[in-house]
N, C-alpha and C positions, 0 to 999 in steps of 0.2 A: 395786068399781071395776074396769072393765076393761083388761088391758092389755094393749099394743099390742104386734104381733111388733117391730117395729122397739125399743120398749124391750126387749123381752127380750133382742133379739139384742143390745143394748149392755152389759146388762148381763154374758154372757156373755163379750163379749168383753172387757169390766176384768178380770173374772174369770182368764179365761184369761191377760192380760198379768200378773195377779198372780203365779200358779204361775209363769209363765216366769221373772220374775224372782227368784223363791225356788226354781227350778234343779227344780221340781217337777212342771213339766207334762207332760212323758215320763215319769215313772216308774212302771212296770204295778206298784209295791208285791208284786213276789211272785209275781203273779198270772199263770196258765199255764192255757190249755183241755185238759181232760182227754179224751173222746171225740170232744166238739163240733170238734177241731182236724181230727177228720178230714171233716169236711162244710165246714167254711172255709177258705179259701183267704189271707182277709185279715183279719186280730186289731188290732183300735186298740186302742193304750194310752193315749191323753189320758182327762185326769180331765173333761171334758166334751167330748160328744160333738154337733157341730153337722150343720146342712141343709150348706153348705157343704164341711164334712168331710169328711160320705159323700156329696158327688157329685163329690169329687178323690177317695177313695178305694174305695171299692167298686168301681170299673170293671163295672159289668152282672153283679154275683156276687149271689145268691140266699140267698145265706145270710155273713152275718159275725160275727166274736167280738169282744165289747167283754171289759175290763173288768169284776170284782166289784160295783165300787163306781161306775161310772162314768153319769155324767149325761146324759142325752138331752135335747133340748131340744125344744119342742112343734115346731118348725119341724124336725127332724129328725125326730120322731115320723110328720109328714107325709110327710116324704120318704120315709121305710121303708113306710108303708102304701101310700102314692101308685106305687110301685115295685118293692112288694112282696117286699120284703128280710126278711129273718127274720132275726133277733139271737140268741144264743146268749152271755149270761152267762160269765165264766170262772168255773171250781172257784178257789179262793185254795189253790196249793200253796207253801210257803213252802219257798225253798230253800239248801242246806246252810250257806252262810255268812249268811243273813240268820237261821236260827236260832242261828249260831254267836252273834253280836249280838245276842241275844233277852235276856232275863233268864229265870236259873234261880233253884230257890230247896233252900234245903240246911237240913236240921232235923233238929236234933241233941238225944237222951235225957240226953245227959249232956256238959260240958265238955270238948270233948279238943281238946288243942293241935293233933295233927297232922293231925283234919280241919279245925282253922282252917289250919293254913299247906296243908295241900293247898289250899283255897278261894284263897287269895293268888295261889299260884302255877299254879293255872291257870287265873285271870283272867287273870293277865299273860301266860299262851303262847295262849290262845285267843279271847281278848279279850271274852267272855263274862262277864255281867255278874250278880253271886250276890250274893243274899238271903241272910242266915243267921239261924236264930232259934231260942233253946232250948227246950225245951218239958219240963211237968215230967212227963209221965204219958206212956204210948204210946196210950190213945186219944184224950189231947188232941195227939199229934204225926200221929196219921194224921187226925183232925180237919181240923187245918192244914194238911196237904199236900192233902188231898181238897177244901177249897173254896179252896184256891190255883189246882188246875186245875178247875174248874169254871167259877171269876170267869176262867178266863183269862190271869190275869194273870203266868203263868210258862209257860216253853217247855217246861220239863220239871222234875224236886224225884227229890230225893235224900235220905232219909229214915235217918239212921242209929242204929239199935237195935240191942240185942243181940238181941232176939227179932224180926229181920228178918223172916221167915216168918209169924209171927203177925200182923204190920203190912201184908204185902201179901194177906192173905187178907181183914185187917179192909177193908183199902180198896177193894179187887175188889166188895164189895157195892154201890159207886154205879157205877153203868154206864155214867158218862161218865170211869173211874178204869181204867186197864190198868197194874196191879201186879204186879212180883216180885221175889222175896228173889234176889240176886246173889252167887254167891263170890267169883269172881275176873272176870278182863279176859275170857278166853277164856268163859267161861261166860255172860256179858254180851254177847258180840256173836251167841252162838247165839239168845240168847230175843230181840235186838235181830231180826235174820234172822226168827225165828218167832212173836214177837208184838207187834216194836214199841212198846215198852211209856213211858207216862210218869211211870213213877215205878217208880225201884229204890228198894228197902230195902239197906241193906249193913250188915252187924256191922262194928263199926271195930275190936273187941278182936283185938290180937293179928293188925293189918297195920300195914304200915308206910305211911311217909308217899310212898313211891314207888307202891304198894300202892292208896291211897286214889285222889293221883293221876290215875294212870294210869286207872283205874276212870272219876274225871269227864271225862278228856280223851278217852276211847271213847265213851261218854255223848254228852257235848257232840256231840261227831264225828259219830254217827250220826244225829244229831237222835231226835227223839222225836214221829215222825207219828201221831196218832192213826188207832184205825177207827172208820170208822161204824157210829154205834149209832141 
């Protein structure tokens, strides 16, 4: 069946009245041009991208930055080819408070109170939202944290063993894993500085719960950017 710009353009446009009314049609989700920003002049954040759009918005620029995720429509398609506009993608950088609101996830060798009420208390000062899950062995807990950031599904994981060290070397073997054993707060913001890492290991024997902490609300803080692998 073929179909016709005028259907498409309508459908587009329910679409777009939908987002608007769920407060969603302006939000770039994150999303920042990372070199691209220096050859564009003009970045759309709508989550669909119309013929309409970019001939209010390009004004005669050669090059513009959508959106990761964002939708072109054939009639826009045209319009970029017809006019010879070149699009440039955004890198998705997520930034410090939208990881602050990420979920993290925290996996622990053994029972201890005080990194559950650390996890408590700094959900509620950074509003960060934590996984916890016991695990009985340490290569079933670096296991878990390793296809926790793999699927994604956490901002960053906190792994606490007494044999910290031995956990981040096991998990350093997947190459989408940047591991290390953490002592303290200051000692976490250097390897944060020099390798950005998603996933500390921390020994909880013999810290306190200020100690633990302080530890996740640095963590949190910094976020946990991965590098490219």
């Amino acid at each position: 069946m073929q179909i016709s710009e005028e259907l498409v353009n309508q459908v587009v446009a329910n679409v777009l009245s939908t987002l608007s009314r769920q407060g969603q049609g302006t939000q770039a989700a994150g999303s920042v041009m990372a070199s691209e920003t220096n050859r564009s002049s003009v970045i759309l954040s709508e989550k669909v991208i119309t013929a309409d759009l970019l001939a209010e918005k390009t004004k005669g620029q050669s090059v513009i930055g959508i959106t990761a995720g964002a939708l072109l429509t054939p009639a826009a398609k045209d319009y970029l080819r017809e006019n010879k506009v070149e699009v440039q993608r955004a890198t998705v950088a997520v930034s410090a408070q939208t990881k602050q609101r990420g979920a993290w996830r925290a996996i622990v060798l053994s029972r201890a109170g005080v990194v559950e009420q650390s996890l408590t208390n700094i959900e509620q000062q950074t509003g960060a939202s934590w996984s916890q899950e016991l695990m009985g062995s340490l290569d079933e807990a670096v296991q878990g944290a390793v296809s926790s950031l793999c699927r994604a599904d956490a901002a960053g994981a906190v792994l606490f063993a007494s044999a910290a060290e031995k956990a981040a070397c096991l998990a350093n073997r997947n190459q989408k894993v940047c591991a290390a054993a953490i002592q303290d707060v200051n000692h976490l913001r250097t390897v944060v500085a020099q390798m950005s890492p998603n996933l500390i290991c921390v020994n909880p024997e013999q810290k306190s719960f200020m100690e633990l902490r302080n530890l996740m609300k640095t963590f949190v803080s910094a976020g946990t950017p991965h590098p490219e692998v």
